[in-house]
BAMI-66481 format. One record per atom (N, C-alpha, C): x negated, y, z; residue number from 1; atom name; residue in three letters. Coordinates in steps of 0.02 Angstrom, whole numbers. Example, Ala and Ser with C-alpha at 12.3 -4.5 7.8 and 13.67 -1.06 7.14 Angstrom:
<pts>
-660|-284|390|1|N|ala
-615|-225|390|1|CA|ala
-660|-165|390|1|C|ala
-642|-112|354|2|N|ser
-684|-53|357|2|CA|ser
-645|2|394|2|C|ser
</pts>
This chain:
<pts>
-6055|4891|4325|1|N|unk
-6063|4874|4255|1|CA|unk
-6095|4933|4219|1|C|unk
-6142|4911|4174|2|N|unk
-6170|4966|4143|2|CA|unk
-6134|4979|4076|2|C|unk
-6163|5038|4030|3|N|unk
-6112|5039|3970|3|CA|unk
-6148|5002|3930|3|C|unk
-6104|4975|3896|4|N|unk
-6102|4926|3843|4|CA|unk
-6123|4870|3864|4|C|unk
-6119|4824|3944|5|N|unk
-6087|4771|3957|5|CA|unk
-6035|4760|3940|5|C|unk
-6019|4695|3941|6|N|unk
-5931|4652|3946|6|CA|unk
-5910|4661|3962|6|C|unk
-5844|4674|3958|7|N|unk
-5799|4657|4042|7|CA|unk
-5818|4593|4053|7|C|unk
-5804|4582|4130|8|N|unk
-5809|4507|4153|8|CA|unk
-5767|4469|4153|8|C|unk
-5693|4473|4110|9|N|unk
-5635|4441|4098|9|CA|unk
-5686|4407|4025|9|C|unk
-5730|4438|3980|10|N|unk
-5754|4385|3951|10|CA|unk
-5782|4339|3940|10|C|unk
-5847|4355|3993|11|N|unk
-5900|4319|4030|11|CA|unk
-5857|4258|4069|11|C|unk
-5808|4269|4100|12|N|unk
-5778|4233|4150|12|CA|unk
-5743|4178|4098|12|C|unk
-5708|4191|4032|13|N|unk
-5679|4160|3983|13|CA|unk
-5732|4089|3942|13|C|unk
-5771|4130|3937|14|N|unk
-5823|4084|3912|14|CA|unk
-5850|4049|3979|14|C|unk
-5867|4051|4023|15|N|unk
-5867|4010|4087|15|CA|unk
-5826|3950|4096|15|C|unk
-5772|3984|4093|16|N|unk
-5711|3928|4097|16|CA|unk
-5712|3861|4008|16|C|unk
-5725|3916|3978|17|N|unk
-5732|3849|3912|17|CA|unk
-5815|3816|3916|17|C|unk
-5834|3821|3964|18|N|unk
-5911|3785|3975|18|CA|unk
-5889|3719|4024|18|C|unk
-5848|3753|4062|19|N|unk
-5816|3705|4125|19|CA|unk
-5863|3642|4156|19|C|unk
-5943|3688|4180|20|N|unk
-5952|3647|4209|20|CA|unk
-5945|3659|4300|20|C|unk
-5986|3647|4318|21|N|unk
-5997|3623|4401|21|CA|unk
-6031|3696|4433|21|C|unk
-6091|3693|4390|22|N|unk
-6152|3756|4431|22|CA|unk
-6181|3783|4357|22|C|unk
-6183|3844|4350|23|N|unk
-6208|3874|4298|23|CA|unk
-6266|3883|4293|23|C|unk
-6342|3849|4277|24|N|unk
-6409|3876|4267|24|CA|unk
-6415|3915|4224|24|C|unk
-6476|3940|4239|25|N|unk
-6498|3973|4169|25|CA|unk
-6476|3961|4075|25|C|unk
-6497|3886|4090|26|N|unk
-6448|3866|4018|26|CA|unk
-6389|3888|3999|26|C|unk
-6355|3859|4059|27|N|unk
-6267|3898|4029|27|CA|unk
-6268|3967|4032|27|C|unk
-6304|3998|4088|28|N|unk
-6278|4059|4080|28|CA|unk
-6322|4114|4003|28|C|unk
-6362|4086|3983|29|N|unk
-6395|4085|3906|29|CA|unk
-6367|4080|3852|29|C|unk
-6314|4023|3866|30|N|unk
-6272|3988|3818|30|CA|unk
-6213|4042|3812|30|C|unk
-6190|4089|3873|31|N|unk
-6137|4127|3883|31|CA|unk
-6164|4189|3842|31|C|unk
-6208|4218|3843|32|N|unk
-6253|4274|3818|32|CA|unk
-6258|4248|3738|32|C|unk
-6272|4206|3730|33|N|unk
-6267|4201|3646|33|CA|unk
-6176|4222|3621|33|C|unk
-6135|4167|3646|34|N|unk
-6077|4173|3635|34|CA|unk
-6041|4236|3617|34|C|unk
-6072|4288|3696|35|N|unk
-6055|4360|3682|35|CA|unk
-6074|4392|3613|35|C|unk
-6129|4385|3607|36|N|unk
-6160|4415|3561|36|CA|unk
-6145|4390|3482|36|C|unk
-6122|4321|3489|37|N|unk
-6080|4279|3421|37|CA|unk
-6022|4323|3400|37|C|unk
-5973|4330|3458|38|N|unk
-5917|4346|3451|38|CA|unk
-5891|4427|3459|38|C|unk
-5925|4439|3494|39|N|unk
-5923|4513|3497|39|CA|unk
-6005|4577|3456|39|C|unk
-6014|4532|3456|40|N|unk
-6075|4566|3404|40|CA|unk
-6120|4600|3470|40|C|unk
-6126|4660|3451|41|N|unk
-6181|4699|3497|41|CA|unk
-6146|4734|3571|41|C|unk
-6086|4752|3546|42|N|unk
-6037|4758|3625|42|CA|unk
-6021|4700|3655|42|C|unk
-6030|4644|3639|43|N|unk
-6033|4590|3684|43|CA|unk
-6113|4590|3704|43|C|unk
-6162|4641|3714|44|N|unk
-6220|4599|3735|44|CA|unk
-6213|4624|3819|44|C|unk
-6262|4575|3861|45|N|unk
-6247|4554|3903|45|CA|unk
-6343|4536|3931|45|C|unk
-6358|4561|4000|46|N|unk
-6416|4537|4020|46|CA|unk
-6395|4457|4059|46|C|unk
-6449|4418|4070|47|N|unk
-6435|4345|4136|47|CA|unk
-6415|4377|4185|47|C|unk
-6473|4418|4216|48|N|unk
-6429|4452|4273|48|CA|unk
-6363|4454|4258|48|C|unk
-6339|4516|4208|49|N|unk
-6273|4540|4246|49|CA|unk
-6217|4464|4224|49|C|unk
-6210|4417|4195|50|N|unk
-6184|4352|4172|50|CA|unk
-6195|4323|4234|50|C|unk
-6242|4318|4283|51|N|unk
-6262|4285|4348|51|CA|unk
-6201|4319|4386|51|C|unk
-6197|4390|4390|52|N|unk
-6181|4426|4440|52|CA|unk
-6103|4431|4436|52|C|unk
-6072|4408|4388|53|N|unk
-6000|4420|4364|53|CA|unk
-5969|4365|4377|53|C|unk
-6026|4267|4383|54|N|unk
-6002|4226|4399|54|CA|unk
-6012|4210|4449|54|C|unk
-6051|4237|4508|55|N|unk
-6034|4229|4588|55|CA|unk
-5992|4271|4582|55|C|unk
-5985|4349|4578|56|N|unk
-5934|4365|4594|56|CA|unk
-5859|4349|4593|56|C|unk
-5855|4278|4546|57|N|unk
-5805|4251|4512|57|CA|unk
-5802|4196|4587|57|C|unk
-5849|4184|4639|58|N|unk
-5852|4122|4662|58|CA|unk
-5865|4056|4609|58|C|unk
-5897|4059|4556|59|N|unk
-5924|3999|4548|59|CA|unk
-5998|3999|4545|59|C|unk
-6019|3932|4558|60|N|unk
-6074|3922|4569|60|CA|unk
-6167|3938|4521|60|C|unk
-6208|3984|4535|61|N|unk
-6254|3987|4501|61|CA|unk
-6320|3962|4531|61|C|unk
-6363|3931|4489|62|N|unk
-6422|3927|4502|62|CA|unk
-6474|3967|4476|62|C|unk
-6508|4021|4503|63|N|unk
-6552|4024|4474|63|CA|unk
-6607|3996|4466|63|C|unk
-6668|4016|4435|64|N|unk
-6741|3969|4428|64|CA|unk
-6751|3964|4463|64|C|unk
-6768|4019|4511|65|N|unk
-6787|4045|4576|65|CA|unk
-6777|4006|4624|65|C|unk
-6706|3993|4627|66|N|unk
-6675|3956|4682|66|CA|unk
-6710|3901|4697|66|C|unk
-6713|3867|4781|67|N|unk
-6758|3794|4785|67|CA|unk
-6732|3761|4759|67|C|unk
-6737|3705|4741|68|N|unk
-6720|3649|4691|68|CA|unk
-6722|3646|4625|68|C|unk
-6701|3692|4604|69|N|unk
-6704|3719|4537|69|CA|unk
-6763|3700|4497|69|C|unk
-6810|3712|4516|70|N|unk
-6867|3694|4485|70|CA|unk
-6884|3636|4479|70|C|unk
-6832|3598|4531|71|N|unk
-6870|3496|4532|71|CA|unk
-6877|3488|4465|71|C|unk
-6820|3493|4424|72|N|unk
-6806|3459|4344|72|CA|unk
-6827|3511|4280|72|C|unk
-6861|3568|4308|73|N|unk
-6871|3612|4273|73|CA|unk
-6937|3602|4193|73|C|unk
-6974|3577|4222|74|N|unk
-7026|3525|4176|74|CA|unk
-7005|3497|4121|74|C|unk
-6963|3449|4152|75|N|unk
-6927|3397|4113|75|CA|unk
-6894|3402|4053|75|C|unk
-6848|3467|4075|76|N|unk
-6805|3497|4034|76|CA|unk
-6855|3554|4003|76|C|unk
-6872|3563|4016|77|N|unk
-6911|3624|3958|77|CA|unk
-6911|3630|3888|77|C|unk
-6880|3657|3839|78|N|unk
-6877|3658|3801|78|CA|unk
-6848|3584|3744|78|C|unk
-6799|3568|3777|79|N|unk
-6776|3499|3765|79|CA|unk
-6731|3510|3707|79|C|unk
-6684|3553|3718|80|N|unk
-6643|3575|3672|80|CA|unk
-6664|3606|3603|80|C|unk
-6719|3572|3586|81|N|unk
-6714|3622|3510|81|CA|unk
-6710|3563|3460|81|C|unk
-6636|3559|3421|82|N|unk
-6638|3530|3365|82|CA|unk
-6601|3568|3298|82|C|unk
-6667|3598|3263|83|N|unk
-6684|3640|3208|83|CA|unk
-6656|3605|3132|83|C|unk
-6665|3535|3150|84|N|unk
-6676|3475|3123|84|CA|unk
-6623|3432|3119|84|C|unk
-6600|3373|3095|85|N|unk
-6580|3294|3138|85|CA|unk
-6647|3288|3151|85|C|unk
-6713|3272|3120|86|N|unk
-6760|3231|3155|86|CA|unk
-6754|3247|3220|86|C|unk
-6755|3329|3231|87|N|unk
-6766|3364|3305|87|CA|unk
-6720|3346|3343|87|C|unk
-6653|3314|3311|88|N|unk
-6595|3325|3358|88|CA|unk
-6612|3245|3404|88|C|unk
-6643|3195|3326|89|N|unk
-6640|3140|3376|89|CA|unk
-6693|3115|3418|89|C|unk
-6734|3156|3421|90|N|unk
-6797|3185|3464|90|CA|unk
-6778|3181|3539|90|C|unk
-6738|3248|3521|91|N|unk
-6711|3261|3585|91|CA|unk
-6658|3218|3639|91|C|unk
-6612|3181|3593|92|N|unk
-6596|3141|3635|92|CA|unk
-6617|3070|3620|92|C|unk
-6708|3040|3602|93|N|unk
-6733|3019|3630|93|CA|unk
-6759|3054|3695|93|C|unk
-6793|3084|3695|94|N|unk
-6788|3118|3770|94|CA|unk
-6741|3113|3841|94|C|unk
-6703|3129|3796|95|N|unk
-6639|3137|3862|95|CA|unk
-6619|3050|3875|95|C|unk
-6618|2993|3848|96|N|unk
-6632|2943|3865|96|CA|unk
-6687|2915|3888|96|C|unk
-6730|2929|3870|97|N|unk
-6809|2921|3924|97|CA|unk
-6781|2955|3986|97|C|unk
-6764|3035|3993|98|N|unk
-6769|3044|4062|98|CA|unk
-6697|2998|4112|98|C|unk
-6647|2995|4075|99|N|unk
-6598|2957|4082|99|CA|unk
-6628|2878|4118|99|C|unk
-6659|2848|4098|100|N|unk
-6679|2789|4108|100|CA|unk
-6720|2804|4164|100|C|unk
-6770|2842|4160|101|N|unk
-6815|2849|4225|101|CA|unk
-6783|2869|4298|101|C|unk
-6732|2918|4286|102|N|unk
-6683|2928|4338|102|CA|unk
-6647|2886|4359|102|C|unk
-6627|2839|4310|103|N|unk
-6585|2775|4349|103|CA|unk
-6632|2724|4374|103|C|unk
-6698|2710|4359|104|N|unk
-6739|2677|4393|104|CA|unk
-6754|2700|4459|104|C|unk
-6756|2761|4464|105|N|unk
-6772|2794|4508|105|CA|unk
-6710|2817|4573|105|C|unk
-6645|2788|4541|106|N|unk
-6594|2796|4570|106|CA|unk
-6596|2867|4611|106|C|unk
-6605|2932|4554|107|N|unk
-6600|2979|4554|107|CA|unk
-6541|2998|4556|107|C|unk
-6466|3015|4578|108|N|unk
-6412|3042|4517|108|CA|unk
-6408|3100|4508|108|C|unk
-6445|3163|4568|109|N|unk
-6449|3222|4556|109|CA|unk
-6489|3244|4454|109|C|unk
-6535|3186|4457|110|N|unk
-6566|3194|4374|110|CA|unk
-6535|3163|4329|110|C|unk
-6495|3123|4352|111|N|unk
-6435|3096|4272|111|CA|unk
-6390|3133|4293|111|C|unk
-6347|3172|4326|112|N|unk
-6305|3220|4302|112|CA|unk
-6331|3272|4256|112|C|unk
-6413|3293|4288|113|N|unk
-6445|3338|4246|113|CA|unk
-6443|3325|4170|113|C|unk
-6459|3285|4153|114|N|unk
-6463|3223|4091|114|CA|unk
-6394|3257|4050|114|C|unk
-6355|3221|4101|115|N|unk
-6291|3228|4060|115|CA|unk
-6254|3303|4048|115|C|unk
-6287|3362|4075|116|N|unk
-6263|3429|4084|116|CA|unk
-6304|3455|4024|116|C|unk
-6354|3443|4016|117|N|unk
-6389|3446|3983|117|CA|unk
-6386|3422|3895|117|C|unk
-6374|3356|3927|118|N|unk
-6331|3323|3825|118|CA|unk
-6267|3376|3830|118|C|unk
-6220|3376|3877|119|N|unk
-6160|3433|3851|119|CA|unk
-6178|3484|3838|119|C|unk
-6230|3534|3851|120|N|unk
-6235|3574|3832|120|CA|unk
-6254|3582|3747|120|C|unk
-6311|3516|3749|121|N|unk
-6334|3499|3685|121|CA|unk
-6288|3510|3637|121|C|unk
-6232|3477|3662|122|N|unk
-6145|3463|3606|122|CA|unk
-6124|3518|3612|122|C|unk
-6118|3563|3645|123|N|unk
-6081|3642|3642|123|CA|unk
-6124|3696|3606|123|C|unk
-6183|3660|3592|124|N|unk
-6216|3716|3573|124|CA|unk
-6221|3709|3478|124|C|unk
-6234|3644|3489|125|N|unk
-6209|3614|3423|125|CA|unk
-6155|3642|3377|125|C|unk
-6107|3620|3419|126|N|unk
-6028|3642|3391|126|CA|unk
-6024|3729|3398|126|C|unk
-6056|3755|3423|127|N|unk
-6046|3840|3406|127|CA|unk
-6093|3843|3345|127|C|unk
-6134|3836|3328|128|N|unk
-6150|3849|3254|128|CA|unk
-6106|3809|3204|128|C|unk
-6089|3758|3197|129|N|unk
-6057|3715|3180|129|CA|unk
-5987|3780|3154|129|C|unk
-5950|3792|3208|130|N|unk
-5901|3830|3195|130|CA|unk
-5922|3901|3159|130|C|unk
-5982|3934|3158|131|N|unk
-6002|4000|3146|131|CA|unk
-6010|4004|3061|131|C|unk
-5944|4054|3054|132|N|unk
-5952|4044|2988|132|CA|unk
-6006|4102|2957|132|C|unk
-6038|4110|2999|133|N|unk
-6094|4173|2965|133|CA|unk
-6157|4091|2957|133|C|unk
-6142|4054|2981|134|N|unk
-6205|4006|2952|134|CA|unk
-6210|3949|2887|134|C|unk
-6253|3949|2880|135|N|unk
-6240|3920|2803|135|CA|unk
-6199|3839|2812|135|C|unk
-6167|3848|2752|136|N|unk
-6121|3783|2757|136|CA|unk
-6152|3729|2759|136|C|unk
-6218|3710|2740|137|N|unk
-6271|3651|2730|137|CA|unk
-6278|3634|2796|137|C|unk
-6284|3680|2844|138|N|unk
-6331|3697|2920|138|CA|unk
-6253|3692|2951|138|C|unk
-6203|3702|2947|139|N|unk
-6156|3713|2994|139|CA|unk
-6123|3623|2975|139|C|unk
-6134|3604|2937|140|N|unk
-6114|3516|2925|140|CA|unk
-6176|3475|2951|140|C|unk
-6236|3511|2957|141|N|unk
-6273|3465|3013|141|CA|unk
-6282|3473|3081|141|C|unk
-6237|3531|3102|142|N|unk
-6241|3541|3168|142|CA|unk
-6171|3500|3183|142|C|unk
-6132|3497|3151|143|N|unk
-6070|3452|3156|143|CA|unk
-6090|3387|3163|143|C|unk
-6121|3367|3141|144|N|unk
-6182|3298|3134|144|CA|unk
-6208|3279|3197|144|C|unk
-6228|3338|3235|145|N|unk
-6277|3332|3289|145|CA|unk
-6226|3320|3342|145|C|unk
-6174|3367|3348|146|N|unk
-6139|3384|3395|146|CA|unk
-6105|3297|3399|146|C|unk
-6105|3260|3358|147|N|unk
-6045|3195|3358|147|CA|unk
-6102|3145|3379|147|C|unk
-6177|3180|3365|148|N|unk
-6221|3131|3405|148|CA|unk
-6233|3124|3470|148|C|unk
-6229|3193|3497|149|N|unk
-6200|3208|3575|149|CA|unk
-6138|3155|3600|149|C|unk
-6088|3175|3560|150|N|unk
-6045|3149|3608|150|CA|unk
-6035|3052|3586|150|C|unk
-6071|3035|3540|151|N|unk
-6089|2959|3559|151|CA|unk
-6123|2952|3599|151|C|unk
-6170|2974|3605|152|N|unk
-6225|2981|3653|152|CA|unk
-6190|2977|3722|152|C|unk
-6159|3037|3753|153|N|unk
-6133|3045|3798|153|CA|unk
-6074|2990|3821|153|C|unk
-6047|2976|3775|154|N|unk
-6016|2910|3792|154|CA|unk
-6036|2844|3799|154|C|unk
-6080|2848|3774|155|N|unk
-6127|2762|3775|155|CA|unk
-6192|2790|3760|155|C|unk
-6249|2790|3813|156|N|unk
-6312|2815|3805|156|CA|unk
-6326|2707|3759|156|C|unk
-6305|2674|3813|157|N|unk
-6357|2618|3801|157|CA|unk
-6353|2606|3722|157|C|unk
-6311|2621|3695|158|N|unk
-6285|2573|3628|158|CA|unk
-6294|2628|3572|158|C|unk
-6284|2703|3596|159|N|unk
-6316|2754|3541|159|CA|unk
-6373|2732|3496|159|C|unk
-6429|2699|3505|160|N|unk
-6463|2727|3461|160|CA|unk
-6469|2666|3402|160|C|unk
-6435|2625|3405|161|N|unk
-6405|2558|3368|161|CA|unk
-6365|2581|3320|161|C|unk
-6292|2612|3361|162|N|unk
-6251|2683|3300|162|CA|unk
-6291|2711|3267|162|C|unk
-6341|2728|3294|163|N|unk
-6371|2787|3258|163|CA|unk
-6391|2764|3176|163|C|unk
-6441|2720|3218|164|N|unk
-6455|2678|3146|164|CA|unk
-6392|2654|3093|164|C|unk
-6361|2630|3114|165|N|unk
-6276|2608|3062|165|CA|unk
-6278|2687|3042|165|C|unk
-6276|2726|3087|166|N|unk
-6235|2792|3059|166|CA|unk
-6282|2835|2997|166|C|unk
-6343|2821|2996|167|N|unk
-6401|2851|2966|167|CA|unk
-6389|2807|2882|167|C|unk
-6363|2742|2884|168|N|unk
-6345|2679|2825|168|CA|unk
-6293|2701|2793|168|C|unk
-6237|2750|2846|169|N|unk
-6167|2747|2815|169|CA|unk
-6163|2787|2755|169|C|unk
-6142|2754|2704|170|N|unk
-6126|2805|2634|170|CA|unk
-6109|2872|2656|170|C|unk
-6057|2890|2668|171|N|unk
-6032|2987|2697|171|CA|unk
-6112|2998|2728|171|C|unk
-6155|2986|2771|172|N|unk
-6215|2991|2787|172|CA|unk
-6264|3026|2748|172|C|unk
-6275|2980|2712|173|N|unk
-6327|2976|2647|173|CA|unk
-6298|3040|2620|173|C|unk
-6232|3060|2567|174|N|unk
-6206|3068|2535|174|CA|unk
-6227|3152|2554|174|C|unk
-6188|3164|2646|175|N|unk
-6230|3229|2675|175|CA|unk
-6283|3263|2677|175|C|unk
-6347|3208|2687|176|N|unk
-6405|3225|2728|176|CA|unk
-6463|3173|2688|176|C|unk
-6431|3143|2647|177|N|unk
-6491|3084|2591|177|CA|unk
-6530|3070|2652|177|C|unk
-6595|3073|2665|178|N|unk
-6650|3033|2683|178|CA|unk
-6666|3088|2744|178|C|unk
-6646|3134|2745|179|N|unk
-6677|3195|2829|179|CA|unk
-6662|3169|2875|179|C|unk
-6651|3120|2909|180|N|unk
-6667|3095|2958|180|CA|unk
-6692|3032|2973|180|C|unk
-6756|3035|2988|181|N|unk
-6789|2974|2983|181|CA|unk
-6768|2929|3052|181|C|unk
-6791|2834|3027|182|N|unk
-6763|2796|3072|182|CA|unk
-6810|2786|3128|182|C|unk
-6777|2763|3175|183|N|unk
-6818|2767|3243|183|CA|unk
-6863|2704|3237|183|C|unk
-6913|2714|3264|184|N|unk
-6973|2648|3245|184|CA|unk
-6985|2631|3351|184|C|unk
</pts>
């Protein structure tokens, strides 16, 4: 460990509240922000050493590098950015396009991706959401996003039907007036 790494009792903490399967680059990205949320600048942290703390932990990492890794790498590229709602419901149009193509394709290695991927969407959501250094306007639409995730994640087919009801609902409007436009 170098100075002014983590310990890896924190790295390993935030691992465990990610709770997924295999850590890519994403999560272990997602772990590196966290540090740096919560611990400010003594929580910062390189991928490497976040890689190196969770094999050493025995759980599973992928890097880019690694074969396979790259199959879905395209796909996912830059999927995750919602700046926005428009962006948010962008994105998981996306993640239902690739969703759909993978089950045509009777892929499931790419709809788990799909779905690791919307969770992350929702965790990433909900940490700004909770961050009270962000503005209260921005931290009630990441709360927004994050509940679009997990409809989503619970019912891809019937989400974007909610969506629409949910975009009509008075509390809706009342939040966000007209910023998110309807899906055509």
């Amino acid at each position: 460990m170098t100075p002014g790494e983590p310990e890896s009792d924190l790295i390993l903490e935030l691992a465990r509240e990610l709770a997924v399967s295999v850590y890519t680059p994403a999560e272990i990205e997602q772990i590196r922000r966290q540090l740096l949320a919560r611990w400010g600048a003594e929580g910062g942290a390189s991928a490497e050493y976040i890689a190196e703390v969770l094999q050493a932990a025995g759980l599973r990492v992928r890097r880019s590098h690694d074969p396979g890794a790259s199959r879905y790498d395209e796909e996912f590229h830059d999927l995750l950015r919602f700046a926005t709602l428009e962006d948010a419901e962008l994105c998981l149009v996306r993640l239902d396009d690739l969703l759909r193509k993978f089950r045509e394709q009777a892929d499931r290695e790419g709809e788990e991706r799909v779905f690791e991927v919307a969770r992350l969407g929702r965790r990433r959501a909900m940490m700004i959401a909770r961050n009270s250094h962000v503005d209260a306007d921005k931290r009630a639409e990441k709360t927004e996003v994050a509940r679009w995730f997990e409809v989503w994640l619970r019912n891809p087919e019937s989400f974007f039907d909610w969506l629409e009801l949910r975009k009509q609902a008075p509390e809706f409007r009342q939040l966000f007036g007209g910023r998110a436009a309807t899906r055509s």
